[in-house]
N, C-alpha and C positions, 0 to 999 in steps of 0.2 A: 378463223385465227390466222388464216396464210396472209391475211394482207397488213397485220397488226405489228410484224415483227420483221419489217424489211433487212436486207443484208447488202454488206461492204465489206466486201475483200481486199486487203493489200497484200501482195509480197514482196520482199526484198530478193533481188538473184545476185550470186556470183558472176559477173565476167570474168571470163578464162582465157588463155593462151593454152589452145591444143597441144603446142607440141612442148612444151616446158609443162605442164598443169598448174602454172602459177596464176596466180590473180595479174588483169590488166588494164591498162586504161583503155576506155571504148574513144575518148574525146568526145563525149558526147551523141558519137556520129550515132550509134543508136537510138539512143534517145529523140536525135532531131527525124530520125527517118520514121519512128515509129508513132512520133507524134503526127503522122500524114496519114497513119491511118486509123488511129486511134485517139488522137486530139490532144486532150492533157491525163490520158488515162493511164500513162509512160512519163514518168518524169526523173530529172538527173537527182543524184542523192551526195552526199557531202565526200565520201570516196567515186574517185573517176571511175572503180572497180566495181562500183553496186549501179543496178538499175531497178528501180521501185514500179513496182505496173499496181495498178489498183479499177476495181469494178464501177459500175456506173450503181445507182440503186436498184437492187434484185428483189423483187415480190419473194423467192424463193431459192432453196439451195441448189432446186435442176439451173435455174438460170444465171445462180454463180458461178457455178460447173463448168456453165458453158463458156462464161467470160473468161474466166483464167486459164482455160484451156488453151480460146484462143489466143491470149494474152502472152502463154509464155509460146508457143508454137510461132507468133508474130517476133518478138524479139528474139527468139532462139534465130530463125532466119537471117534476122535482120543481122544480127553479131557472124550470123555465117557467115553472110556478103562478105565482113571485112577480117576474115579471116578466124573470126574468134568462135568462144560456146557459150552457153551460161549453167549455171549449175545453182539448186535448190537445197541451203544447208543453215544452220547458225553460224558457222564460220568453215573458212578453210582451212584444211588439214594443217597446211606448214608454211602459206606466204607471209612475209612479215611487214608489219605497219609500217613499219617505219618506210619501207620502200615505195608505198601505196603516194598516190596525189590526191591533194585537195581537187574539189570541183572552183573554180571560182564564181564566186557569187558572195553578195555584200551578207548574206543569212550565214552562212558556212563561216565567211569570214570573221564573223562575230561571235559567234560560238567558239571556233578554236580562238580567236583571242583572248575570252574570258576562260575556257576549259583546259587550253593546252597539250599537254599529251592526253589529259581526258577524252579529249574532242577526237585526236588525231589515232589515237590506238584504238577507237569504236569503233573498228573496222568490222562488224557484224550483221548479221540478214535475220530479219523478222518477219514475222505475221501479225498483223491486226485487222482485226475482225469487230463492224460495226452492225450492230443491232438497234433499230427506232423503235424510238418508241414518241409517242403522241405529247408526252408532256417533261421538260426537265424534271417538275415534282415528283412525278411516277419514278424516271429513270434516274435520282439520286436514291431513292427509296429502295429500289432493285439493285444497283449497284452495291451497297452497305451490303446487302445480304449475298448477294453474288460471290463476296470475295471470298467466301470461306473454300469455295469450289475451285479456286485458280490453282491453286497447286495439283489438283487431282487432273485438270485438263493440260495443265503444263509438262505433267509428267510424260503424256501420249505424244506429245510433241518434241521430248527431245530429242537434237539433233546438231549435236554439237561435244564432240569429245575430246577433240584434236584442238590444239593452239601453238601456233608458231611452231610447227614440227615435234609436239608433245603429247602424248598422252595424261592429259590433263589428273586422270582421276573422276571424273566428273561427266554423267550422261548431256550436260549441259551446261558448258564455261561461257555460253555467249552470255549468258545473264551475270557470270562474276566480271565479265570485263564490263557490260552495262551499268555494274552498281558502283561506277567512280562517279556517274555525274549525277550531279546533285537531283530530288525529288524524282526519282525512282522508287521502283520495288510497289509494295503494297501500302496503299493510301489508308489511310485515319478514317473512322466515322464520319459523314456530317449529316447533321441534327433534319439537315433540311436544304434545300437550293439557295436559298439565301445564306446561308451559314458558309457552304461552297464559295458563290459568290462574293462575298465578304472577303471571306481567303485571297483568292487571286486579287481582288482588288487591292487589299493589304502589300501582296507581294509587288504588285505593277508600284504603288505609291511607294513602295521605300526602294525601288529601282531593283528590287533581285531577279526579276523578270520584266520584259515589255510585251509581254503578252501570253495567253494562258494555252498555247501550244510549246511552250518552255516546259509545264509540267507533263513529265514521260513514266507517270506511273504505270503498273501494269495494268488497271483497268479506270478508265475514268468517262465523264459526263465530257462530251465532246463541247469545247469550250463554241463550236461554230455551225454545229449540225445537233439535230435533237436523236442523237445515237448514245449509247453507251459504246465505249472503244475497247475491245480488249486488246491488250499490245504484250500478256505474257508472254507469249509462244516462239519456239524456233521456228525458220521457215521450215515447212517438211519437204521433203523429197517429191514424193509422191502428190497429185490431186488429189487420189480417193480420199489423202491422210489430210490434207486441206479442209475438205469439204466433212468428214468427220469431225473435225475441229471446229467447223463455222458450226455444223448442224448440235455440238452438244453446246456451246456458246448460245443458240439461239431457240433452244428448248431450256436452257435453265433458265435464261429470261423469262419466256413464258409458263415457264411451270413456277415460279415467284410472282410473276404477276396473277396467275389462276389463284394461288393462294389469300395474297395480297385482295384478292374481289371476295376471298369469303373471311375478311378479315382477321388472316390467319398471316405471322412475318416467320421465316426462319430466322433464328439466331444470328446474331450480328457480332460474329468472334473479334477479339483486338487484332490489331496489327501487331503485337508481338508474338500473338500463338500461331499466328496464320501463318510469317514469316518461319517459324518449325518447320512447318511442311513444305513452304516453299523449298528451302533450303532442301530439304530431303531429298526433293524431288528434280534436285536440280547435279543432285549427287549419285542417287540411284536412280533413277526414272523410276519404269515402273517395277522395279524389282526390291525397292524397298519396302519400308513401313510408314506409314504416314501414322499422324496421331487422331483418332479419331475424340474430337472436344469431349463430346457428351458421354461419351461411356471413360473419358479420361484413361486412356489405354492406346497402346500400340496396334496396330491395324495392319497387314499387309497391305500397300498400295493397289494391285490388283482388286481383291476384294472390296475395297473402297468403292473402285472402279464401276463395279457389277452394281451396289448399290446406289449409287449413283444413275445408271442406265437403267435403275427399276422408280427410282425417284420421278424421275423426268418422263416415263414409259406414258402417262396419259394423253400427253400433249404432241409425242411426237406423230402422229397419223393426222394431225390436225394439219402440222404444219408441211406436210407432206416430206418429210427426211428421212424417213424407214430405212432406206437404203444404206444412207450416211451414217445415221447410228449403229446398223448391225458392222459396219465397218468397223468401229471400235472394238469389236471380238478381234478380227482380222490385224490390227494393230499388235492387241496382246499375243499373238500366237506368234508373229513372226518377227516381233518385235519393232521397239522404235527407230527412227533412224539411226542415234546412236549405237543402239546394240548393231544394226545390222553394220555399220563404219567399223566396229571395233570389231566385227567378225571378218570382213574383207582384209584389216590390217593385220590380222592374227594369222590369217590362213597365207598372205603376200609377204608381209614384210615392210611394206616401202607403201609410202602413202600417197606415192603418184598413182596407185592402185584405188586409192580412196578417190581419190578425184575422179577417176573415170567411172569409179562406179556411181558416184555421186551424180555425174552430167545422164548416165544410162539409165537413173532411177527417175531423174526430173521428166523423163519422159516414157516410163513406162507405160503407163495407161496412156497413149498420145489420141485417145479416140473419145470424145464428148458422148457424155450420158446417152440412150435413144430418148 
């Protein structure tokens, strides 16, 4: 099974100014130094202030590990050279968009002309995570069923409480500032890859998009690579809470397709009840209740959790991720990143404390798997 279910990692980072904690513009200059040694694995993002790294194809989650490790330990340097840090979060504490720069380039340029502040206030840092699979048919088939579970993995991943020097309310506002632009959030059923297909092609012919990397749902059939993409997630802080996140991403693939071969589908919930839990989940992490469909009931999000890592229990020794998913206890006990941001702000005061804990957490683990 380990060679069935390849992985892609992206993350988004903050660029920082040490001595302000404010978001800043790199000019690029990281991005061009770190494409020297990492190629196009490093590339610039529509804020001067984000730097995007992403994995080559990994057989496995040891060998993600080890790319984003070295990924962010190369740009962390590289931003040192010119004075700067970078920091692993869905947003920053308190810098404001409006202050932020465009990147130039004709792609950016186009986007915020049609979006506008949509464009220029999504100043936020994600993760997406790619999992192959062998056939588009398979992985439209997989995705339909997948969705039910993005709110339970989105929750482990919040990481975003703060906006514009606020205490939002919310274990995760990067996702309320992501639902201005259009075709986001949780995608619709489709019947079948041609049905998909159809879709974009409809949208390309009456011009609402030119091309099907404009749709930024939270999990979709990668219009260019034979992956399904998740793109819920906040970035996390931590690697181990990275590689957690890819590893339960790329066990519920597989534990739907195990299923899927003994022609058995899980349920394929609408996009309106799914969206419930999103929401919940993006309001409490994991300290809410998610709506559990089939027993039509309230559920501790936690609990969900557990079922969930007992769902998936057959397949993870297959793919060799033991590690990664026992991690997921380790999450619940000391919480997501948001709790642990909103515990630094409660005990400090001031959220220049958040940002340093923030740059000190993006490199705790700074030592690659053995």
């Amino acid at each position: 099974m380990r060679n069935e279910f390849t992985l892609g990692v992206e993350e988004e980072y903050m660029v920082i100014d040490p001595s302000t904690r404010e978001l800043a513009s790199h000019e690029q200059k990281i991005v061009e130094a770190a494409q020297k040694i990492h190629k196009d694995q490093v590339k610039a993002e529509m804020h001067q202030a984000v730097v995007e790294v992403g994995t080559g194809i990994c057989r496995n989650t040891e060998e993600a590990r080890q790319e984003i490790w070295q990924l962010r330990r190369t740009v962390a340097e590289l931003a040192g050279d010119i004075g700067l840090t970078i920091g692993a979060a869905g947003t920053h504490p308190f810098s404001k968009w409006e202050r932020q720069l465009i990147t130039e380039h004709p792609r950016y340029n186009e986007i915020v002309n049609e979006l506008q502040d949509a464009a220029r206030s999504n100043l936020i840092f994600g993760l997406h995570v790619h999992v192959g699979f062998q056939s588009r048919e398979m992985a439209i088939n997989i995705a339909n069923q997948v969705r039910y579970f993005l709110p339970h993995v989105f929750a482990l991943s919040t990481n975003s409480p703060f906006w514009e020097g606020r205490n939002t309310g919310y274990k995760s506002f990067r996702t309320k500032v992501f639902d201005k632009f259009p075709r986001t959030g949780i995608p619709d059923v489709f019947n079948s890859i041609e049905d998909y297909d159809n879709y974009v092609k409809l949208l390309i012919k009456t011009n609402c998009i030119d091309n099907a990397k404009k749709i930024w749902w939270d999990i979709r059939v990668h219009p260019f690579y034979e992956t399904i993409e998740f793109r819920v997630c906040d970035c996390p802080m931590l690697v181990d809470e990275t590689m957690a996140l890819v590893a339960l991403f790329q066990c519920l693939c597989a534990k739907l397709y195990k299923l899927r071969l003994q022609n058995l589908n899980f349920i394929s919930y609408s996009r309106a009840l799914i969206n419930e839990n999103k929401w919940r989940a993006a309001r409490y992490g994991i300290d809410g209740s998610l709506i559990d469909f089939g027993k039509e009931m309230e559920v501790n999000c936690r609990n969900l959790i557990l079922e969930l890592l007992d769902f998936i229990d057959d397949v993870v020794d297959g793919l060799g991720c033991r590690r990664e998913i026992d991690y997921v206890q380790k999450i619940m006990q000391q919480g997501t990143g948001a709790d642990r941001q909103l515990a630094v702000y409660e005990q400090n005061g001031n959220f220049e404390a958040v940002v340093d804990y923030i740059v000190a957490e993006t490199f705790r683990d700074d030592q690659p798997a053995n």
